[in-house]
C-alpha positions in Angstrom: 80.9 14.8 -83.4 77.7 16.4 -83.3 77.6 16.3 -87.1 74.7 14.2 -89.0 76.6 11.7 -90.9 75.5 10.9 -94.5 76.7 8.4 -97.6 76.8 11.1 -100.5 75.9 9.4 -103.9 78.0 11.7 -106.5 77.2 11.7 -110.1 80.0 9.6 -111.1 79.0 6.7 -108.3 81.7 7.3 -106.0 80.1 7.2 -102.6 81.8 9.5 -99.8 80.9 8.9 -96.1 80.9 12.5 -94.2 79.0 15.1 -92.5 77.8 17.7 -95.1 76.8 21.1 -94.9 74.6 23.4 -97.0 76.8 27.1 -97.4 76.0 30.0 -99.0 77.6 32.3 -101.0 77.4 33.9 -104.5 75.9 32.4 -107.5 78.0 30.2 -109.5 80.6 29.1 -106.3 79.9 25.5 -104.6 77.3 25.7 -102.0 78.1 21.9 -100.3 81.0 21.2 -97.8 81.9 17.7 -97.1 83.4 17.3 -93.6 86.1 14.7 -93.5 85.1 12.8 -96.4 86.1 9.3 -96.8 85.5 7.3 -99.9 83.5 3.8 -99.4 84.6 1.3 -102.0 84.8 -2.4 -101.4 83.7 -2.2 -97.5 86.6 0.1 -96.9 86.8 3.8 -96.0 89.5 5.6 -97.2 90.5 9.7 -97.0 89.0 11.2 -99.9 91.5 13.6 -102.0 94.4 12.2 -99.4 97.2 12.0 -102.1 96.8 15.5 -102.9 95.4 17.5 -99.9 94.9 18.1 -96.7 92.4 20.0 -96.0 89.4 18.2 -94.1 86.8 19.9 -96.1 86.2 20.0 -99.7 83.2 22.1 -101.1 81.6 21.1 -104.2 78.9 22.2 -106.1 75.1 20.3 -104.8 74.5 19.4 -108.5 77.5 17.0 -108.5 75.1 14.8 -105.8 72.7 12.3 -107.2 71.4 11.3 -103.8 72.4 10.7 -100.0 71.3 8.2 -97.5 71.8 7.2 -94.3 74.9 4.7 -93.8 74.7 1.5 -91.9 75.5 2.2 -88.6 78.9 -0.6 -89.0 80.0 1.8 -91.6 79.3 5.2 -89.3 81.3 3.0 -86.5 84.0 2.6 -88.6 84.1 6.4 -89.9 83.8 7.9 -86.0 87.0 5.7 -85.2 89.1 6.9 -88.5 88.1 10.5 -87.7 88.5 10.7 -83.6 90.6 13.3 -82.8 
């Protein structure tokens, strides 16, 4: 995966390990897409939005994202096994 991995802060605390990617389009539609997202609570990834999709990536709106960081690299480990294809 040539994609830069990222820990996505959102809003509401949840913290989503994924690649992300700025898109554009008109005003008012989301303008992030999250690239197999996985949600990292209690040192464990699991699929984000699983139980009810399955698409492999969900746009959202930036504004949504408090902050994003760089994950430890045990954590990006972890994510390149779940999502090896």
């Amino acid at each position: 995966m040539d994609d830069v991995i990222r820990c996505i802060i959102l809003k509401n605390h949840l913290k989503i390990i994924c690649a992300i990617e700025q898109i554009f389009g008109d005003p008012g539609e989301s303008d992030c897409r999250l690239i197999n997202p996985y949600l990292y609570e209690n040192g464990e990834l699991v699929k984000w939005l699983d139980e009810v999709t399955e698409q492999n990536e969900i746009e959202i709106f930036s504004s949504n994202i408090l902050t994003h960081v760089e994950p430890k690299k045990e954590i990006i480990e972890k994510y390149l096994e779940l999502t090896a294809e």
